[in-house]
Backbone bond lengths (Angstrom), bond angles and torsions (degrees), N, CA, C in turn:
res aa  C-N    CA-C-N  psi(-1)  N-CA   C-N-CA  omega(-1)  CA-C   N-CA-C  phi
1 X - - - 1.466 - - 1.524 110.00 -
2 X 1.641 115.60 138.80 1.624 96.31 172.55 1.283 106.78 -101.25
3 X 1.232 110.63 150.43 1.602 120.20 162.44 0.964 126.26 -126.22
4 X 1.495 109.91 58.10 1.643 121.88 -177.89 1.772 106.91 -84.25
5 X 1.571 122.17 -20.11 1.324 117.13 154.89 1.514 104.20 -83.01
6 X 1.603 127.06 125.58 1.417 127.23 159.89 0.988 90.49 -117.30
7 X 1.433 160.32 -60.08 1.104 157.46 -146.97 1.593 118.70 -113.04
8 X 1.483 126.52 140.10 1.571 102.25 -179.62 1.771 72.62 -131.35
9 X 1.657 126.80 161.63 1.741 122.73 150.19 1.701 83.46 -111.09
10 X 1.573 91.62 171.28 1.049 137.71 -172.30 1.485 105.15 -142.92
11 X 1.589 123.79 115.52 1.053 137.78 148.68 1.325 127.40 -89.90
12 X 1.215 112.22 129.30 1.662 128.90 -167.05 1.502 138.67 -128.38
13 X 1.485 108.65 111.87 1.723 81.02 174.22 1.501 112.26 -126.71
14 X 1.895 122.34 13.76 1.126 142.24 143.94 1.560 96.34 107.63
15 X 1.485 110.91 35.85 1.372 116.51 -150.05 1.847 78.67 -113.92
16 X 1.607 128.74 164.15 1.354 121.52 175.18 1.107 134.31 -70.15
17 X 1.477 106.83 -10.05 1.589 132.19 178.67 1.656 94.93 -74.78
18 X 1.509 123.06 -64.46 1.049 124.38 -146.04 1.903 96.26 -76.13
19 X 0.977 111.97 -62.51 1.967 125.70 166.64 1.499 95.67 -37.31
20 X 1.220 151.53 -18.67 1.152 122.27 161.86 1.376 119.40 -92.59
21 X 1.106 120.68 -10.28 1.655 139.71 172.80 1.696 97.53 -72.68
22 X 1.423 109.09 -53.51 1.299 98.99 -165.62 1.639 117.53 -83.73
23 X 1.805 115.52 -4.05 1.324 125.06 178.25 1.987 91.69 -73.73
24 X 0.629 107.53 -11.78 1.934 107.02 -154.05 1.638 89.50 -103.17
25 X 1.608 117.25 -40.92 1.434 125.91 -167.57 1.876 106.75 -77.00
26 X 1.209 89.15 -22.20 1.556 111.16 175.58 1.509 110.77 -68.18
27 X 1.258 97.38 -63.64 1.642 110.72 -161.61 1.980 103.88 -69.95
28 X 1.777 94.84 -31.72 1.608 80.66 -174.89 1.390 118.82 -81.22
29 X 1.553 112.86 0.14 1.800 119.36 -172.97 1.723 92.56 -98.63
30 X 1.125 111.48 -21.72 1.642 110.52 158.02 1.076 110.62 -31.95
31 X 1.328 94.87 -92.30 1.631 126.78 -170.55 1.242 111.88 -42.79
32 X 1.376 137.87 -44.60 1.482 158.44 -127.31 1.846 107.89 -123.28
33 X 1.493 107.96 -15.34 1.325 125.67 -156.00 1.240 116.15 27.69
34 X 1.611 117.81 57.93 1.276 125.54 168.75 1.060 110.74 -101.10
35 X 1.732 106.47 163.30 1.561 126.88 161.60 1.129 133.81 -60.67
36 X 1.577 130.43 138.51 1.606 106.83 -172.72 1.901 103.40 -132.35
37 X 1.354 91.20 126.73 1.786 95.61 -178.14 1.893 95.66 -95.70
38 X 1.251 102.71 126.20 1.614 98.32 156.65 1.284 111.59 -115.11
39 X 1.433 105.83 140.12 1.469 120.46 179.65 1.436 102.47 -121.68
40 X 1.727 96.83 154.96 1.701 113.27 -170.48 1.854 90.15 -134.97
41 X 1.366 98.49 123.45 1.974 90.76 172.47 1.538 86.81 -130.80
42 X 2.014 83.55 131.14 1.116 117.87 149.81 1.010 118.75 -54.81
43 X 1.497 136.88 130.25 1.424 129.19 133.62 1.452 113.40 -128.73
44 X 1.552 78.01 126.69 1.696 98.11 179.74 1.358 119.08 -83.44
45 X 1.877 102.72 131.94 2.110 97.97 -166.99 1.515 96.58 -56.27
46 X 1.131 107.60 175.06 1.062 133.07 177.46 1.605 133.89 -126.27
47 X 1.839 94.97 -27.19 1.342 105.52 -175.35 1.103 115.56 -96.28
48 X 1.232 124.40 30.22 1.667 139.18 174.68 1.541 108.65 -129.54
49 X 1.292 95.57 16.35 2.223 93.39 -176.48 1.997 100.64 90.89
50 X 1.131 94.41 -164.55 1.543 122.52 -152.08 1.915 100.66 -90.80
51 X 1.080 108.21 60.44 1.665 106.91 -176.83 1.658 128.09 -3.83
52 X 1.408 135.16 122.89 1.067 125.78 168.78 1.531 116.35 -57.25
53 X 1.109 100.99 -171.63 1.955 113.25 -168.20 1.567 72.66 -88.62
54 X 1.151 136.70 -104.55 1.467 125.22 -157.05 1.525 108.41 -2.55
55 X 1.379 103.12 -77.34 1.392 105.79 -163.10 1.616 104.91 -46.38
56 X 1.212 109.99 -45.63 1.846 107.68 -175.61 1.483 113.45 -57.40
57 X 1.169 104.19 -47.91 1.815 104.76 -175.49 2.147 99.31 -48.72
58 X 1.320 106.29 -60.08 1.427 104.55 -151.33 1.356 90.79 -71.06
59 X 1.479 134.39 10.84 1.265 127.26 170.53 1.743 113.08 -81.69
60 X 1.362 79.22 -33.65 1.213 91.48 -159.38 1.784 100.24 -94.07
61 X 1.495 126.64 -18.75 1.079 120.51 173.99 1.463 103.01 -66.22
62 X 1.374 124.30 -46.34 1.235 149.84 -160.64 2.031 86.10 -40.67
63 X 1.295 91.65 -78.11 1.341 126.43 -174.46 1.563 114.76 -39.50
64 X 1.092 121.72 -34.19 1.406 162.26 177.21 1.899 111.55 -74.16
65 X 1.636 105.18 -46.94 1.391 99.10 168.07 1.896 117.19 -94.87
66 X 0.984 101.29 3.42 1.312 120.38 -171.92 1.619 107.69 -74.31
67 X 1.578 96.86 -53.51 1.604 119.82 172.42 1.333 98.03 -40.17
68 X 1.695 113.26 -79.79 1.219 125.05 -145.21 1.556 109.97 -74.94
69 X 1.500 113.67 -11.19 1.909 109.65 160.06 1.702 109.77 -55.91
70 X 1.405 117.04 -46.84 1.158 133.79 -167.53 1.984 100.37 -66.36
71 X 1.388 119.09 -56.59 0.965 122.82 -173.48 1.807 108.06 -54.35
72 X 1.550 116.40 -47.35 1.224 123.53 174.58 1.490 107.52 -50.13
73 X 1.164 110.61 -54.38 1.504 118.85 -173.59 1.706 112.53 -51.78
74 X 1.201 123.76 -29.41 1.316 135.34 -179.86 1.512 105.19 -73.59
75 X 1.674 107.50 -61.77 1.509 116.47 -171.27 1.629 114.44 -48.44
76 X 1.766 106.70 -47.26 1.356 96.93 153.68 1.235 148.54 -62.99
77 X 1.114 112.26 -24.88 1.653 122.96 -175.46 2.013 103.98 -75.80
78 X 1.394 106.78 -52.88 1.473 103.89 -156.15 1.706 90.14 -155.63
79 X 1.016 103.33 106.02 1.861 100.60 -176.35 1.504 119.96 -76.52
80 X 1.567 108.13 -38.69 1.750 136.95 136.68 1.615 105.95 1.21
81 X 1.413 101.25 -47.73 1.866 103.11 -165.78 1.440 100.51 -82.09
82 X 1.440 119.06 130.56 1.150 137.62 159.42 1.894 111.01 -65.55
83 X 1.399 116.69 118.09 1.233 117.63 163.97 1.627 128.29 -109.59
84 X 1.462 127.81 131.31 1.368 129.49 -154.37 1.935 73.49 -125.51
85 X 1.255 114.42 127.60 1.789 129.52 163.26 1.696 118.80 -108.94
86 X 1.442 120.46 147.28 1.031 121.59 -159.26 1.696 108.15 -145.57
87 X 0.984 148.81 127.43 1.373 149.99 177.82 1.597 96.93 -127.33
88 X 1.535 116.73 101.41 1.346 112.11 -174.38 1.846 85.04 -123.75
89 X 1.734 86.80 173.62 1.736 100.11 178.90 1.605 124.27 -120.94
90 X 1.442 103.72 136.52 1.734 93.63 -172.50 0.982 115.72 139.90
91 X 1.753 112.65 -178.14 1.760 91.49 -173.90 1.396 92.16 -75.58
92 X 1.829 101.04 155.80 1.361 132.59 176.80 1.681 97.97 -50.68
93 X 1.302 128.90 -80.26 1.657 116.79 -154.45 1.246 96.66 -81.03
94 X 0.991 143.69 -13.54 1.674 124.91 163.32 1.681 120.42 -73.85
95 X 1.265 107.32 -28.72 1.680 120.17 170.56 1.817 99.41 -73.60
96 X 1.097 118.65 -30.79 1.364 122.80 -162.20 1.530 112.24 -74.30
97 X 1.728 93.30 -53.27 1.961 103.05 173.76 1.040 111.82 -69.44
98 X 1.622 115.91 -24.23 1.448 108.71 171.37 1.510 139.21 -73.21
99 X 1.091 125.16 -28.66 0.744 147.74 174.80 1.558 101.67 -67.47
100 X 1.495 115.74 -60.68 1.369 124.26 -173.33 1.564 113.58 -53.14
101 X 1.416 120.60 -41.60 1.383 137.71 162.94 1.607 107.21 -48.83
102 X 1.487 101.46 -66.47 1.774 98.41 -175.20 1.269 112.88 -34.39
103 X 1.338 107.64 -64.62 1.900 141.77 -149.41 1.519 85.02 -75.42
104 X 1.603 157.80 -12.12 1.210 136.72 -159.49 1.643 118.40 41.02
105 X 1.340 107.99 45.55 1.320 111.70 166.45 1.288 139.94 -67.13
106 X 1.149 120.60 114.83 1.770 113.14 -166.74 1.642 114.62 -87.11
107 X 1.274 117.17 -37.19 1.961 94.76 157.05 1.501 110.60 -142.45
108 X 1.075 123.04 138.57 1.445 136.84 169.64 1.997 115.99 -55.21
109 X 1.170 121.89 127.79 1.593 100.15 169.71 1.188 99.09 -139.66
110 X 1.335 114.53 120.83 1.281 113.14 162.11 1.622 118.11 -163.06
111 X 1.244 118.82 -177.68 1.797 128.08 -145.20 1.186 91.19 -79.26
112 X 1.273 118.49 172.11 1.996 130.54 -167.47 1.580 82.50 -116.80
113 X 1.445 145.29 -11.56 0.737 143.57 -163.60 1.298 127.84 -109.37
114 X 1.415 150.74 134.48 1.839 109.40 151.93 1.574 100.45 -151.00
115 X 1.499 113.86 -147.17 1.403 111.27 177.12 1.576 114.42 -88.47
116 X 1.387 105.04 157.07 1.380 110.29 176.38 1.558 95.75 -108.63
117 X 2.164 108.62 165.92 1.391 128.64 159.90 1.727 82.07 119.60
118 X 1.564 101.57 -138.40 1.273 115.10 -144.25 1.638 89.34 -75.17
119 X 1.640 97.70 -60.42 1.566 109.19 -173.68 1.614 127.90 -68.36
120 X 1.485 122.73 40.48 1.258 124.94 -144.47 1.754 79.81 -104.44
121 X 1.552 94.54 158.55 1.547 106.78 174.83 1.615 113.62 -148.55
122 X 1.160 114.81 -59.85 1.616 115.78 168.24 1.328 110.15 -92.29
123 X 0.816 130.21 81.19 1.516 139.44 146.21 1.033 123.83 -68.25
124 X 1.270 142.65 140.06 1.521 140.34 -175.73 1.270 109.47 -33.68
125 X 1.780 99.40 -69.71 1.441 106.64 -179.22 1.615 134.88 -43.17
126 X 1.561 96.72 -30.55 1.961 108.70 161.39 1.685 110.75 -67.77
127 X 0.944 103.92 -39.20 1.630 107.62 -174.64 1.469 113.03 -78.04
128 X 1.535 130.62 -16.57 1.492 140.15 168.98 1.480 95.76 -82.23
129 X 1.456 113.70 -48.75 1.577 97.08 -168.38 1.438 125.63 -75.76
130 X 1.296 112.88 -32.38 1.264 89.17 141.99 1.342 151.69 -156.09
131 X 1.404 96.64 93.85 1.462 136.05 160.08 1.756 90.46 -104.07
132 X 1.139 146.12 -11.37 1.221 156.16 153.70 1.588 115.05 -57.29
133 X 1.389 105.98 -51.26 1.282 114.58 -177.38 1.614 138.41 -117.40
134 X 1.329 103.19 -10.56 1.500 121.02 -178.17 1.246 106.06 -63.76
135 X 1.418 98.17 134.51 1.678 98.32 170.52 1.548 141.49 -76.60
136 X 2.097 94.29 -10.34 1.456 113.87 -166.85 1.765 89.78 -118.54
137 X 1.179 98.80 -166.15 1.654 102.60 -177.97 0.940 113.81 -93.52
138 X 1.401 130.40 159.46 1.667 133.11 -175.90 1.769 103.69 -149.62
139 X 1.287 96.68 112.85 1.341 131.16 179.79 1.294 109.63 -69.81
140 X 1.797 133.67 83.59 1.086 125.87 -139.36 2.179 87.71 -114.28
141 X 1.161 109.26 121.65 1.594 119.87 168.37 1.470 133.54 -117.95
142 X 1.181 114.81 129.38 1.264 142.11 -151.98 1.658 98.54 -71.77
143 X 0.921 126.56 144.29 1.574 154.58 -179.70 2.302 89.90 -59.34
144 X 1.599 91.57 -57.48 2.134 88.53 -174.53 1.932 103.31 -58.99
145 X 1.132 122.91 -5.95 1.582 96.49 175.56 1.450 92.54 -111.90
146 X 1.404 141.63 -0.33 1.742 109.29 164.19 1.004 124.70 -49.89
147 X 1.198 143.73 -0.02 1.877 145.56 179.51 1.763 100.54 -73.22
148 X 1.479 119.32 -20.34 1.204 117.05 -149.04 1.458 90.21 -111.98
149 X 1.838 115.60 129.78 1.396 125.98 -170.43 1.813 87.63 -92.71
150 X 1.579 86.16 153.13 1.451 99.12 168.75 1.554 133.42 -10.22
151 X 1.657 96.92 -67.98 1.609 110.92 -176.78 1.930 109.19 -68.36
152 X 1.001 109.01 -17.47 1.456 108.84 167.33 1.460 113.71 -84.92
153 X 1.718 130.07 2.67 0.859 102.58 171.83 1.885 118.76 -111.60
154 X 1.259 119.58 144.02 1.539 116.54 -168.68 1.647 102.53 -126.94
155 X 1.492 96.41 158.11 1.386 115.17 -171.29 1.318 102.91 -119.43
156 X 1.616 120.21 56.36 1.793 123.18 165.88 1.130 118.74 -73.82
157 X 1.531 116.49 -75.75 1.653 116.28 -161.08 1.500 106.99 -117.70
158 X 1.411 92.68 127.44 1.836 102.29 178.70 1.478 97.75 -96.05
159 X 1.423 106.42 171.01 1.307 121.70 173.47 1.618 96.47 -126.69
160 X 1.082 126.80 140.81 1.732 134.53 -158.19 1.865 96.00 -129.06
161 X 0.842 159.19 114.80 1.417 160.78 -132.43 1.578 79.80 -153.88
162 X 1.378 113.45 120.49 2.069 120.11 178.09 1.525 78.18 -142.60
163 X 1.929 81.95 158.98 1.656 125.30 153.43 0.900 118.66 -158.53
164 X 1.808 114.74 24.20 1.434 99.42 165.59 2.013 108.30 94.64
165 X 0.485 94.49 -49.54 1.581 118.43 -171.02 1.814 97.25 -51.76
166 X 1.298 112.26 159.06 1.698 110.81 -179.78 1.664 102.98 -50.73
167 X 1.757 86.73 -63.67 1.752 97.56 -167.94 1.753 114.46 -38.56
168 X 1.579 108.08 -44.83 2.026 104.31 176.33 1.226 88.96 -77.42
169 X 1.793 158.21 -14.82 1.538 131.77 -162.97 2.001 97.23 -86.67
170 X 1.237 106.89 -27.46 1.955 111.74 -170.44 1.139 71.83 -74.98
171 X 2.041 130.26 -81.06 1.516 116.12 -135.85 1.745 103.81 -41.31
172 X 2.009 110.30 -58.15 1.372 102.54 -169.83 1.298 128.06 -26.84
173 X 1.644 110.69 -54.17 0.846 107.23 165.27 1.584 146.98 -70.78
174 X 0.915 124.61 -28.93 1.694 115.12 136.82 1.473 122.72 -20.22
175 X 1.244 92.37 -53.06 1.468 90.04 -156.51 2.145 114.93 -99.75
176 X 1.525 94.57 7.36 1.323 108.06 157.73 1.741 123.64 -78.21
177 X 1.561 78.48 -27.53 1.858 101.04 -167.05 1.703 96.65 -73.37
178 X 1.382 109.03 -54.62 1.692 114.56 -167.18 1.595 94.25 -67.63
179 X 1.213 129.71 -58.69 1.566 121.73 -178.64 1.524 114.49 -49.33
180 X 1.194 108.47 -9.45 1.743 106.35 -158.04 1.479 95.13 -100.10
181 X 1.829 124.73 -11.70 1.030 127.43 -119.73 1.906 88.00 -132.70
182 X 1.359 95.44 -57.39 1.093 121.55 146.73 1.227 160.82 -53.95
183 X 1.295 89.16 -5.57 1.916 108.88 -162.51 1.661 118.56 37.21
184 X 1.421 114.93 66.34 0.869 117.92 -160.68 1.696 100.99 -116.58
185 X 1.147 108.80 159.73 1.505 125.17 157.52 1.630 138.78 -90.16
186 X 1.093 129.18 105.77 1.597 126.65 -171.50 1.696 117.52 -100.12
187 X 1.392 94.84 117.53 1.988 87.47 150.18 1.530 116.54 -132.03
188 X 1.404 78.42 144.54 1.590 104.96 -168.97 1.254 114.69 -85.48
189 X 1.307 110.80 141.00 1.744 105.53 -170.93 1.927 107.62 -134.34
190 X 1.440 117.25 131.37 1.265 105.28 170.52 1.835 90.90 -118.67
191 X 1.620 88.94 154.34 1.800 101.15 176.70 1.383 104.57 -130.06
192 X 1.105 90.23 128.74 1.839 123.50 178.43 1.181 103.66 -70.62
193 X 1.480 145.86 85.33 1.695 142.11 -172.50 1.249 101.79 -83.95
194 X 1.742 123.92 111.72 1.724 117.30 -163.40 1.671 73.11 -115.42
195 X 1.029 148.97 -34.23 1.079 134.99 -157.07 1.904 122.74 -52.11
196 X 1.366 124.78 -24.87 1.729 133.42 159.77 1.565 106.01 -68.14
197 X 1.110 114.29 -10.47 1.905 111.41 164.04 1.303 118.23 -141.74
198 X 1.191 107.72 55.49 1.429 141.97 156.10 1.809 102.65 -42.82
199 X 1.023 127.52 115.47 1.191 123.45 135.84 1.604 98.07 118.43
200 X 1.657 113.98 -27.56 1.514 137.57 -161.21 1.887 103.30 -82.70
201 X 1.683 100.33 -40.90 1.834 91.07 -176.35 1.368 81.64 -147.88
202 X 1.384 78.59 168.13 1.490 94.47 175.66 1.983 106.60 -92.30
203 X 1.606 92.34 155.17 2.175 100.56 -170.12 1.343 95.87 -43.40
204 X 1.556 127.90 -62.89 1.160 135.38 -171.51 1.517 124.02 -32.48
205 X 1.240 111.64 -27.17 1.829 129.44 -169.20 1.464 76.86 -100.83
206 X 1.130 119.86 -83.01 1.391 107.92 -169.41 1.815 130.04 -33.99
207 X 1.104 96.56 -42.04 1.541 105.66 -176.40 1.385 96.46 -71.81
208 X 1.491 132.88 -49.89 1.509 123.42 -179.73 1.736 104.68 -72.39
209 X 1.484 129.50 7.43 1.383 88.99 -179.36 1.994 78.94 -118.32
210 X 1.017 116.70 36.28 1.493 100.00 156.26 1.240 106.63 -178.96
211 X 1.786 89.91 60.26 1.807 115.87 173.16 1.036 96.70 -81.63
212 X 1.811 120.93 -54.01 1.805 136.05 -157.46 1.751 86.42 -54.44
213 X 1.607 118.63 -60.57 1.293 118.56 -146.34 1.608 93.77 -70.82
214 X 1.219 146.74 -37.63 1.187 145.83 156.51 1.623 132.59 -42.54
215 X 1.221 110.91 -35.74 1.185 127.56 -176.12 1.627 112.56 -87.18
216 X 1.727 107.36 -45.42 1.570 124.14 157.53 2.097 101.84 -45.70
217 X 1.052 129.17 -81.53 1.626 115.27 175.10 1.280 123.33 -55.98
218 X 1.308 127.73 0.61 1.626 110.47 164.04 1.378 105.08 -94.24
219 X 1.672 120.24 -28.81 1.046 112.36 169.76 1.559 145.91 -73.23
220 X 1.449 95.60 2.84 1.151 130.51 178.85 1.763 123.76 -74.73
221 X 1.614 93.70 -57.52 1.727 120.85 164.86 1.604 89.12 -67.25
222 X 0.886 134.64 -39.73 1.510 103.91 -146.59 1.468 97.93 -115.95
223 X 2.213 126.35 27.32 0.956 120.52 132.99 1.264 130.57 -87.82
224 X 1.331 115.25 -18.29 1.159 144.18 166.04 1.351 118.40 -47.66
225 X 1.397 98.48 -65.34 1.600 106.53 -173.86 1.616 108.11 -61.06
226 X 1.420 103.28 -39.32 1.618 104.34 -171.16 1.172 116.76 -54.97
227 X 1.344 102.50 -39.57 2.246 128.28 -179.36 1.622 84.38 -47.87
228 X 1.215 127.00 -36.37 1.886 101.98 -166.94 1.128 85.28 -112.30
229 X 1.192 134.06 -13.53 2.330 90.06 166.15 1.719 63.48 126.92
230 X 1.038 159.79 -5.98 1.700 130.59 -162.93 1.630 114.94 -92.14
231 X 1.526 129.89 135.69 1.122 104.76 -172.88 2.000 91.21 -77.42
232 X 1.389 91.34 179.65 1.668 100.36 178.44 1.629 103.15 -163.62
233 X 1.181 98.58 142.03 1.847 102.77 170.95 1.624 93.05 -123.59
234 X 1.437 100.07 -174.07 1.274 119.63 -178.50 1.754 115.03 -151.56
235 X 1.823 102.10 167.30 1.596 96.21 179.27 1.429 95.24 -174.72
236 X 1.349 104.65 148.82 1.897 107.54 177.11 1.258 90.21 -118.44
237 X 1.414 113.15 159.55 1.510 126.09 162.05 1.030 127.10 -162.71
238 X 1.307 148.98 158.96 1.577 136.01 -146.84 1.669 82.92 -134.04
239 X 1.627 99.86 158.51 1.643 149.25 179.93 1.175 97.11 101.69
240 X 1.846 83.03 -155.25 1.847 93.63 -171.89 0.918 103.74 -37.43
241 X 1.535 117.37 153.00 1.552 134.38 149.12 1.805 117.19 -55.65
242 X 1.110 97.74 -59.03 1.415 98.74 -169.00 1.626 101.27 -70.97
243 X 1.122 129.50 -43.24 1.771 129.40 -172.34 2.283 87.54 -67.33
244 X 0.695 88.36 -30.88 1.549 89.10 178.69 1.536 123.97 -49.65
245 X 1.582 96.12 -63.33 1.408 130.33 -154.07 1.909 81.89 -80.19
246 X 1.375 123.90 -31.24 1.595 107.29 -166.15 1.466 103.77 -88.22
247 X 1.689 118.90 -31.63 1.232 120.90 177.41 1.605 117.15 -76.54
248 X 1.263 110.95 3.86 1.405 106.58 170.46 1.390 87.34 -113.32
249 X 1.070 164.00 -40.14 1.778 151.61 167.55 1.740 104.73 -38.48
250 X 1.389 116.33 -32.63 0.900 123.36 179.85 1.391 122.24 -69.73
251 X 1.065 120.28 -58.61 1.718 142.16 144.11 1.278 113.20 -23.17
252 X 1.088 128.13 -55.89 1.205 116.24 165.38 1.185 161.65 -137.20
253 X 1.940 78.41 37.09 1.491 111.72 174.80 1.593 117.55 48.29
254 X 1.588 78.02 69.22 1.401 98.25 179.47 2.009 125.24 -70.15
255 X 1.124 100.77 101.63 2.010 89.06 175.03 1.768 103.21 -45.39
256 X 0.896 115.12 -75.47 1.714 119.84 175.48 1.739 118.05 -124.38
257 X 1.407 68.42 159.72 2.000 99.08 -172.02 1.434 89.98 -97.85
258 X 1.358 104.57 126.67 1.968 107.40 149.08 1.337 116.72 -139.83
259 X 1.420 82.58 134.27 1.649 88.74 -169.00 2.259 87.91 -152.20
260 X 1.842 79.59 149.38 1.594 75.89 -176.03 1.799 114.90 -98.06
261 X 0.948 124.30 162.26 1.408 117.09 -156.52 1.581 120.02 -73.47
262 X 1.682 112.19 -26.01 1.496 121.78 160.52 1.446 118.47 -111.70
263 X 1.417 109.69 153.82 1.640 108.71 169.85 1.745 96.97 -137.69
264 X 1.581 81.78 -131.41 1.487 110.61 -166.75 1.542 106.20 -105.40
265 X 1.404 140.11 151.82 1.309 132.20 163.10 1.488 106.33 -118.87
266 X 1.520 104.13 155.98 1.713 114.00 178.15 1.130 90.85 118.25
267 X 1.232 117.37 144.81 1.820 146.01 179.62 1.875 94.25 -32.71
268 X 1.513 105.22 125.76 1.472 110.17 175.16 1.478 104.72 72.18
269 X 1.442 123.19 1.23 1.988 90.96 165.59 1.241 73.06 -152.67
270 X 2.108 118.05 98.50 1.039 129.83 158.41 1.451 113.95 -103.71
271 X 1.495 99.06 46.08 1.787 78.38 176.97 1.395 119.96 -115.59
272 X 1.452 104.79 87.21 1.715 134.32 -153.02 1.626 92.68 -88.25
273 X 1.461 128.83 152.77 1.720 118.92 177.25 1.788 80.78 -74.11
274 X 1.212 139.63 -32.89 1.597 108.86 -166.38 1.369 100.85 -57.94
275 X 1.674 132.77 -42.07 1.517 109.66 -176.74 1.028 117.16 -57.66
276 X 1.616 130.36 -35.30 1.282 113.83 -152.68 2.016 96.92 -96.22
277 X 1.474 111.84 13.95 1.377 114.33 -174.38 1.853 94.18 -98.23
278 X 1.532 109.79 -23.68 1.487 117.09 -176.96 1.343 122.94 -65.61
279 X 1.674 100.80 -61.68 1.564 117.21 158.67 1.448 104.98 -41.41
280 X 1.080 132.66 -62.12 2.006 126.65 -148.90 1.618 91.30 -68.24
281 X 1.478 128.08 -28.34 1.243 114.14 -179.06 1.502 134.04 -89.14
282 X 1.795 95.81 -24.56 1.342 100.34 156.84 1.561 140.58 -123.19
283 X 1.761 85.34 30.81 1.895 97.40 162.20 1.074 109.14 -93.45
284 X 1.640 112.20 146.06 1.439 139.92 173.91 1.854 91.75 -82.23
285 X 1.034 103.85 1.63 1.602 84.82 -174.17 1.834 101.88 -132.98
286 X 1.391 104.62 162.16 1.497 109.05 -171.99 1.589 106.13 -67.54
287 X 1.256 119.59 134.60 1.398 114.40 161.67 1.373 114.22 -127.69
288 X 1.289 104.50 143.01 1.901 112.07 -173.51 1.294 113.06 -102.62
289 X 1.207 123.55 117.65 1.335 146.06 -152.84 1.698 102.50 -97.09
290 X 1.036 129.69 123.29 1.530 154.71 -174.64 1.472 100.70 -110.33
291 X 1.347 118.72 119.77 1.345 123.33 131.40 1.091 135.48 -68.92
292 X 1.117 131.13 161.11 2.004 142.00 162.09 1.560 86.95 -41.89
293 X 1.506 115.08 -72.58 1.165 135.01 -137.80 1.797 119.87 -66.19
294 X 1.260 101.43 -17.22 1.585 132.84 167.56 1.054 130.93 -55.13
295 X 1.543 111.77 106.08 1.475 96.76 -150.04 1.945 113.83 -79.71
296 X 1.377 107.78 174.16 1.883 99.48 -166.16 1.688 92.99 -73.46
297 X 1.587 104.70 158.66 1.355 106.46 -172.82 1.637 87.75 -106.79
298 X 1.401 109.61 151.82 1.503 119.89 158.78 1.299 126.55 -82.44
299 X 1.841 107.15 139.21 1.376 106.39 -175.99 1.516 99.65 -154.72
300 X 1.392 98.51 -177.61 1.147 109.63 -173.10 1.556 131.34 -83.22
301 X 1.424 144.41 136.00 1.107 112.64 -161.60 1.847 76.69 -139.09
302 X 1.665 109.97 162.31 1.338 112.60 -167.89 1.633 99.14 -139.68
């Protein structure tokens, strides 16, 4: 069995953004028989002066019932799961990596979404930064699948987005490990970006002069994947990257996107963190975000 996920956090502020992060953060420490830390960060305004104790307590009560939706949510799903809760103070993604660093956390999951005003916590902008900065992966979910309770959610078919590049060689691997882990299915996708020589050749020239280099990284994942037992397909396709990478999630109804947050730039190795910052904002579906910096997970190979 691998148990390269032991730990998943969960950041929370009981807002619909964040509860759909944590229905998904739920279901994958299920599956994964991992641990789940939820954290709630305070942040106290600032631009009104030095907050009274009133104001702090109901921040912190706030923060406090936020936890314990999340904790319920576990007890029902899988009682098996060990839960560790946290109400810390500060900015949200700096309390967040921190914590994640302390705690030896192996992936982050949480909503692209959350509340705004005083009591805000997942905000986009917390959820870019860090997926900006985390050192482990962060399982970033969209506000359109909170409708879906735990047991509706499954970990079948990934979509694997390569170029070869470090940033697609960590995601692959992630995402050999979770399919392997999971019994999951992968297809691999490279995108032909003709759009910086617009006007100069035609897609067709383009697509044949960096079919080989496309065809070389799917074949790559998908020796890989085979080494652990995973089935895997593959596919190249030209334009945007990111309009690419969602219309093939689409195709084949992808459970998750992985893709790692830096690559390579220049025609055929677009895997820049702005794509993979493009996709997380306009997929309907969860995508798990890979750093460089992440270390390779162990698995099984046969």
């Amino acid at each position: 069995m691998n148990d390269f996920i032991e730990s998943i956090l969960i950041p929370t502020d009981a807002s619909e953004g964040a509860l759909a992060g944590a229905k998904h953060g739920v279901a994958l420490a299920s599956q994964t028989d991992a641990d789940v830390h939820v954290i709630s960060v305070v942040e106290e305004p600032t631009s009104v002066g030095i907050p009274d104790e009133d104001t702090i307590q109901s921040l912190e009560s706030a923060a406090q019932e936020a936890l314990e939706t999340v904790v319920e949510m576990v007890e029902s799903v899988d009682e098996r799961v060990s839960v560790t809760t946290a109400v810390e103070h500060g900015t949200p993604f700096q309390s967040i990596r921190a914590y994640a660093n302390r705690r030896e956390i192996d992936v982050i999951v949480m909503g692209t979404k959350g509340r705004t005003g005083l009591d805000r916590m997942l905000l986009g902008s917390v959820t870019e930064n860090v997926l900006r900065t985390a050192r482990t992966p962060v399982l970033a979910v969209p506000p359109a699948v909170s409708g879906s309770g735990t047991e509706e959610i499954s970990f079948e078919r990934f979509l694997l987005p390569t170029d070869g590049s470090d940033g697609a060689q960590i995601a692959a691997e992630w995402g050999i490990a979770l399919a392997d882990r999971l019994d999951a299915m992968i297809h691999s996708l490279f995108v032909v970006d003709t759009s910086p020589f617009a006007g100069t050749q035609s897609e067709e020239e383009l697509f044949e002069a960096f079919e080989d280099q496309g065809q070389a990284a799917i074949d790559d994942v998908g020796d890989r994947a085979r080494a652990a037992g995973v089935g895997v397909s593959g596919s190249i396709a030209t334009g945007s990257p990111a309009k690419a990478t969602l219309a093939s999630a689409a195709d084949i109804d992808a459970d998750l996107i992985i893709m790692g947050t830096h690559g390579q730039t220049g025609i055929g190795q677009w895997f820049l963190g702005s794509v993979t910052e493009n996709v997380v904002r306009q997929s309907p579906r969860p995508v798990f975000c890979v750093p460089v910096s992440a270390e390779a997970p162990n698995y099984s190979t046969n």
